[in-house]
C-alpha positions as CSV (number, residue, x, y, z in Angstrom):
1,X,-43.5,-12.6,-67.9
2,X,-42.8,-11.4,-64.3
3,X,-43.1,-7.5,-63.9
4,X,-40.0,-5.6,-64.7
5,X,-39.1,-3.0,-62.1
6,X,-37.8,0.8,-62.6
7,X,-35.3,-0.8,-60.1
8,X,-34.0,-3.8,-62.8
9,X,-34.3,-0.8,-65.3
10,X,-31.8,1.7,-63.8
11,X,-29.1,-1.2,-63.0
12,X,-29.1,-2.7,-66.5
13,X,-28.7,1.0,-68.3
14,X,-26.1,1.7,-65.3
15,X,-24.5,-1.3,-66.6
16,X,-24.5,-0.5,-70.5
17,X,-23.5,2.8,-69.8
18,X,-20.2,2.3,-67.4
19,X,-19.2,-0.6,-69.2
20,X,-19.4,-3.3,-66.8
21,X,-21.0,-4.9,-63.8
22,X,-18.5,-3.2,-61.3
23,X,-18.3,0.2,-63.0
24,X,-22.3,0.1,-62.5
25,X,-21.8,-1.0,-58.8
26,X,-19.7,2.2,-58.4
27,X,-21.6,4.6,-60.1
28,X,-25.1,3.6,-59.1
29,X,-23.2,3.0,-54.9
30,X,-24.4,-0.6,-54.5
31,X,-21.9,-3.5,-54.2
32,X,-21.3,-5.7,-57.2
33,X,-23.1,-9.1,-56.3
34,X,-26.2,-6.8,-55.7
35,X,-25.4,-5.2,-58.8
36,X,-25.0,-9.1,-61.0
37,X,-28.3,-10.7,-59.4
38,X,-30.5,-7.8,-60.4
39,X,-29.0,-8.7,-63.6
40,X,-29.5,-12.4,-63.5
41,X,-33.0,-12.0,-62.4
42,X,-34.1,-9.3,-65.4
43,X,-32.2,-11.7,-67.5
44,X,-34.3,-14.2,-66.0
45,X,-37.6,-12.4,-66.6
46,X,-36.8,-12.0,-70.3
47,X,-35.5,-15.2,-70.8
48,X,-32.7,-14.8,-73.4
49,X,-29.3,-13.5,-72.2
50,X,-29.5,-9.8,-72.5
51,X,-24.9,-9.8,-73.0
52,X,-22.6,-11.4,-75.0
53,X,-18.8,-11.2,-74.3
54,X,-17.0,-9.9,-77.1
55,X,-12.9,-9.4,-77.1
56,X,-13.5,-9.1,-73.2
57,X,-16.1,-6.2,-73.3
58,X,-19.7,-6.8,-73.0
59,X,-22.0,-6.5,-75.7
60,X,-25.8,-6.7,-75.4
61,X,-28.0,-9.3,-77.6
62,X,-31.0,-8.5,-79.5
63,X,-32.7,-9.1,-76.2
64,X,-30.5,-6.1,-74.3
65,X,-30.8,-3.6,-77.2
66,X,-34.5,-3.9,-76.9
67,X,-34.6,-3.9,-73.0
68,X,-32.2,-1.0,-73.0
69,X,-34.6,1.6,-75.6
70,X,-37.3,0.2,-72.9
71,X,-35.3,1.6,-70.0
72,X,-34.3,4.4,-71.9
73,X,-38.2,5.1,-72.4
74,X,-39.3,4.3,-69.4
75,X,-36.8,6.0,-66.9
76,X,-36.5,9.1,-69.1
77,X,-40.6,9.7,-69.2
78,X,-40.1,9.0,-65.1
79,X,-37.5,11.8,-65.2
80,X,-39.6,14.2,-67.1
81,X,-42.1,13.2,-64.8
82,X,-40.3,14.3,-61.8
83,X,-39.0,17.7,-63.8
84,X,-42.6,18.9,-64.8
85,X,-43.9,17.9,-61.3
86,X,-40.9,20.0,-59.6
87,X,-41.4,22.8,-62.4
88,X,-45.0,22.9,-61.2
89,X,-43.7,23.5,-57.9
90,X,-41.1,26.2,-58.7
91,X,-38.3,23.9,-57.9
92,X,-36.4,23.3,-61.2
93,X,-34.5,19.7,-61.6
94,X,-33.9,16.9,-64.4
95,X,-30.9,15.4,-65.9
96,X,-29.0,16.7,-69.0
97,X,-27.0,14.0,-70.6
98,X,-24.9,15.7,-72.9
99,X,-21.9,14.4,-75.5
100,X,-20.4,16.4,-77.6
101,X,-16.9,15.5,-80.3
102,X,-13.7,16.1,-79.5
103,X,-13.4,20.0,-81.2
104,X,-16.8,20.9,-79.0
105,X,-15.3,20.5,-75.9
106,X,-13.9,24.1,-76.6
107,X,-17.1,25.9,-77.1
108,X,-19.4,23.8,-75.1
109,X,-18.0,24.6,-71.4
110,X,-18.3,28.4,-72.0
111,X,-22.2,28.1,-72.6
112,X,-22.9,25.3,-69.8
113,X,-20.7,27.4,-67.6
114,X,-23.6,29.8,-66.8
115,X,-26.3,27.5,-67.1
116,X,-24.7,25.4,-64.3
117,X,-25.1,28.4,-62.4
118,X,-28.5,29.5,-63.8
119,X,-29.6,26.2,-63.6
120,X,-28.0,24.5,-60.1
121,X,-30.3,21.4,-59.7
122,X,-29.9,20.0,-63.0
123,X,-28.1,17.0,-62.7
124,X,-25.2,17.5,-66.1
125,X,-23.4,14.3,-67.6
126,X,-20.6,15.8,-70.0
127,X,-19.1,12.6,-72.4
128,X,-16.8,13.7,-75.2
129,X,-15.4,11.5,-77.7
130,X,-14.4,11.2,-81.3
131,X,-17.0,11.3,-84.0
132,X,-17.4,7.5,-84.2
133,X,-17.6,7.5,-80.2
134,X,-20.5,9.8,-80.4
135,X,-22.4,8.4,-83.4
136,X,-22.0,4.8,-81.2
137,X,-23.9,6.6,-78.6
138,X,-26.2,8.5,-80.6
139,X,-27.0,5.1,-82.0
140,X,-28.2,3.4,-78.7
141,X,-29.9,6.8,-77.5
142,X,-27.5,7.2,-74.3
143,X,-27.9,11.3,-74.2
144,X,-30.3,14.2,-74.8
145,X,-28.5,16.1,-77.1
146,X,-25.2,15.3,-79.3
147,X,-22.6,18.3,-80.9
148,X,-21.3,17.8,-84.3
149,X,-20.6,20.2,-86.9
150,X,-20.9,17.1,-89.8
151,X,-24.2,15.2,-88.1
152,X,-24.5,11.6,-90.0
153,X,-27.1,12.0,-92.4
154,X,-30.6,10.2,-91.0
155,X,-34.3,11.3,-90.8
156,X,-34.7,10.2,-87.5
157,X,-32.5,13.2,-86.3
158,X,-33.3,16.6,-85.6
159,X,-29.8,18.7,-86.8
160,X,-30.0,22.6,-85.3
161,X,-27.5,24.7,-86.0
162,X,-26.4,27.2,-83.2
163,X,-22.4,28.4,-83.2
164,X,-20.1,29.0,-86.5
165,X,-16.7,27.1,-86.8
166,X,-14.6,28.5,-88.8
167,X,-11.3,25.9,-90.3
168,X,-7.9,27.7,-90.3
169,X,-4.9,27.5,-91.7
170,X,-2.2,27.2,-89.4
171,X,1.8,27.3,-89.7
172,X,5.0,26.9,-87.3
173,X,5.1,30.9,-85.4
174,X,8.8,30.7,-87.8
175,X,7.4,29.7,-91.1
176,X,8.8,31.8,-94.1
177,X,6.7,29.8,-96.7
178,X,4.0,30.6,-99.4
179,X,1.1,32.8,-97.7
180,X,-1.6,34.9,-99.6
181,X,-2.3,32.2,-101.8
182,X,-4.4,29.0,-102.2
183,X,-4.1,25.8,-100.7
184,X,-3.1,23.8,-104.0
185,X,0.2,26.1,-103.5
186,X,0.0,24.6,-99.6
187,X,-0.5,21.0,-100.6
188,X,3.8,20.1,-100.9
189,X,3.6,21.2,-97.4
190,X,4.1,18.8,-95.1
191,X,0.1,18.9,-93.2
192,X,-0.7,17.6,-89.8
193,X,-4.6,16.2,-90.5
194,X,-7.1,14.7,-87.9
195,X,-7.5,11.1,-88.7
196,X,-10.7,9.7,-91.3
197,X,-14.0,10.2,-89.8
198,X,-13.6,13.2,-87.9
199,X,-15.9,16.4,-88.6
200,X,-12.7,18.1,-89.1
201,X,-11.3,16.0,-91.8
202,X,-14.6,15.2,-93.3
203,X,-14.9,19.4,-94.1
204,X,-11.6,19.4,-95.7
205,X,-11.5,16.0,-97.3
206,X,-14.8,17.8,-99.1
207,X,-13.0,20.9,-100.1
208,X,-10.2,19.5,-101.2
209,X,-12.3,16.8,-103.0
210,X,-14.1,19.5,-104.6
211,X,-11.1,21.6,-106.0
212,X,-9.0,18.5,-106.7
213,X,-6.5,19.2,-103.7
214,X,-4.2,15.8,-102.8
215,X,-1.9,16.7,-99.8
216,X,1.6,15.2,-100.7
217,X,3.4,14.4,-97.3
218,X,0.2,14.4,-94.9
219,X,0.3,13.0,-90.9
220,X,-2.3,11.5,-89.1
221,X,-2.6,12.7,-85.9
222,X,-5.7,12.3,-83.5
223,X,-6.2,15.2,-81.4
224,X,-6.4,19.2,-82.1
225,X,-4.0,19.9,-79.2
226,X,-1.2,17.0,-80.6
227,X,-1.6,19.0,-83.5
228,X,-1.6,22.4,-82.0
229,X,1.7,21.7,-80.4
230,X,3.2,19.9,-83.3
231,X,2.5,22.8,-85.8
232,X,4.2,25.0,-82.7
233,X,6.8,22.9,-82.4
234,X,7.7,23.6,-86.4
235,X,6.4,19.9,-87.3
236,X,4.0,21.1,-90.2
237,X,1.3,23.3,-91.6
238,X,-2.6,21.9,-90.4
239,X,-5.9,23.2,-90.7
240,X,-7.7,23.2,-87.6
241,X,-10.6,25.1,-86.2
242,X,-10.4,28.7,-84.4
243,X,-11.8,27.6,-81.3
244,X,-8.9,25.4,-80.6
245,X,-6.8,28.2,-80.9
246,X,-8.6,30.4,-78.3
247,X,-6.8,29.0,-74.8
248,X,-3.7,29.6,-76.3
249,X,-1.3,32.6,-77.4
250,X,-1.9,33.5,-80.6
251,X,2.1,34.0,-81.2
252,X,2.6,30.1,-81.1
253,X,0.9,29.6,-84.3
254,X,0.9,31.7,-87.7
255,X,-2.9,31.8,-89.5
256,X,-1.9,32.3,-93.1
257,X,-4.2,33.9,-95.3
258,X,-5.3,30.9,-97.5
259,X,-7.9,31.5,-100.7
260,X,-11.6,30.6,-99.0
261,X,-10.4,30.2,-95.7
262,X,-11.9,30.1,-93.2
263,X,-13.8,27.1,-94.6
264,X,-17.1,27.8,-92.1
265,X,-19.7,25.1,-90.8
266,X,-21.7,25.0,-88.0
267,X,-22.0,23.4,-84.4
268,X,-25.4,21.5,-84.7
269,X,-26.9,20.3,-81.8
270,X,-29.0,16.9,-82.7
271,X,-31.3,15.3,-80.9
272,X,-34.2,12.3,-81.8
273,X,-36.7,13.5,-83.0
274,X,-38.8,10.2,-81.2
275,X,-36.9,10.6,-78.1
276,X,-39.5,13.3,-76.0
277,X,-36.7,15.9,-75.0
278,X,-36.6,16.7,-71.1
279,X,-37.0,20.2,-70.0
280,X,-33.3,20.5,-69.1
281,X,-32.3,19.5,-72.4
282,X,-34.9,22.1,-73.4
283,X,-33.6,24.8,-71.6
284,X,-29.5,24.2,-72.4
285,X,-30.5,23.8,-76.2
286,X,-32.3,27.4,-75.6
287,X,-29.0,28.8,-74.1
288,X,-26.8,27.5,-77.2
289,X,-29.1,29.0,-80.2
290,X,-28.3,32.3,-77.9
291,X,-24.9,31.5,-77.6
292,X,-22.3,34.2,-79.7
């Protein structure tokens, strides 16, 4: 087998990551047909076609997953290679790739915020998603660290909790309905929920689960602020984490006071355990288990 290069490396993740050849081409400044015959010739070295084409979106083989966790390997030990060597010299540097689920993206700016400014030659790549967006990633090892408050369950992971989230009840600012009670007396309501497989739902699906709850008129809806506005707007009763709430006026929305609510969790910041974690994923994960 020919040698690979860090140069082959760096275009194929670029290429997994952005989605395509010309997304690649964009992000890593080189022009597209430069970008496709650094893939035809790593595809060549291997000799099995590292993508397959799949409802128009690239895929990889067997082949790309494993030259992918080699690129992952090899240009992150290059990277902390670069950070320790600059940390020797007093000159701090690295990369933090960070993705975080939808809810996050409320509490994670605050505390990245300062270490931006703490921290000015890190290099930060922010993705959020849904859960199943984030669990893709996590998956193929694309970031440092990952924010859930539900992590999925697997030993490979290393789950650390770091920030409460606290689930609210939430009604119309209008709403002359049952309060001070539980949420069995809630469940005629008409709720606004966050579709199947978010942390979100997941937490509630368990409580209700456990006391035997079934919502009667429920609607799907797939993001906190749809919902936020919806709940404003008189559309229903939801139950939706604090943190959502805390960009807008408190007088939009009602909290009622609901029998164990808040339901609380935890943010958890995950990371793999076999994936050596750079020193700029060190330091942010530092600044959120001191984040209040």
């Amino acid at each position: 087998m020919q040698s690979l290069t860090f140069r082959l490396l760096e275009v194929f993740q670029s290429i997994v990551d952005n989605g395509s050849v010309t997304a690649a081409s964009a992000a890593l400044s080189l022009s597209q047909p430069t970008v496709s015959l650094q893939l035809k010739k790593l595809t060549g070295i291997i000799g099995m076609p590292l993508f397959e084409q799949t409802y128009g979106q690239l895929k990889m083989t067997e082949a790309g997953e494993a030259v992918y966790q080699c690129a992952q390997e090899v240009l992150g030990s290059q990277s902390r290679l670069e950070s320790q060597v600059r940390a020797l010299q007093g000159v701090e540097i690295g990369t933090l790739k960070l993705s975080v689920v939808t809810t996050a993206k409320y509490i994670i700016p605050p505390i990245l915020s300062p270490f931006c400014q703490q921290h000015p030659n890190i290099d930060v790549r922010f993705t959020v998603g849904n859960r199943a967006d984030i669990i893709e990633r996590l998956r193929h090892n694309r970031d440092d660290i990952y924010i859930f408050t539900q992590p999925p369950a697997d030993s490979t992971l290393e789950c650390t909790p770091f920030l409460q989230n606290k689930l609210v009840v939430i009604a119309p600012p209008n709403y002359d309905g049952p309060d001070h009670c539980d949420l069995q007396t809630l469940s005629k309501q008409k709720f606004l929920l966050r579709e199947f497989g978010s942390g979100t739902r997941r937490t509630i699906q368990d409580y209700c689960d456990e006391h035997g709850i079934v919502f009667e008129n429920p609607m799907l809806i797939e993001s906190n602020e749809a919902i936020r506005l919806a709940v404003t707007s008189g559309l229903g009763l939801a139950i939706i984490s604090e943190h959502t709430l805390e960009q807008t006026h408190r007088e939009s929305v009602k909290i009622l006071t609901v029998k164990d609510f808040p339901l609380v969790n935890h943010w958890q910041a995950v990371t793999v355990k076999h994936r050596q974690i750079s020193l700029a994923a060190q330091a942010f994960k530092r600044a959120l288990l001191s984040a209040e």
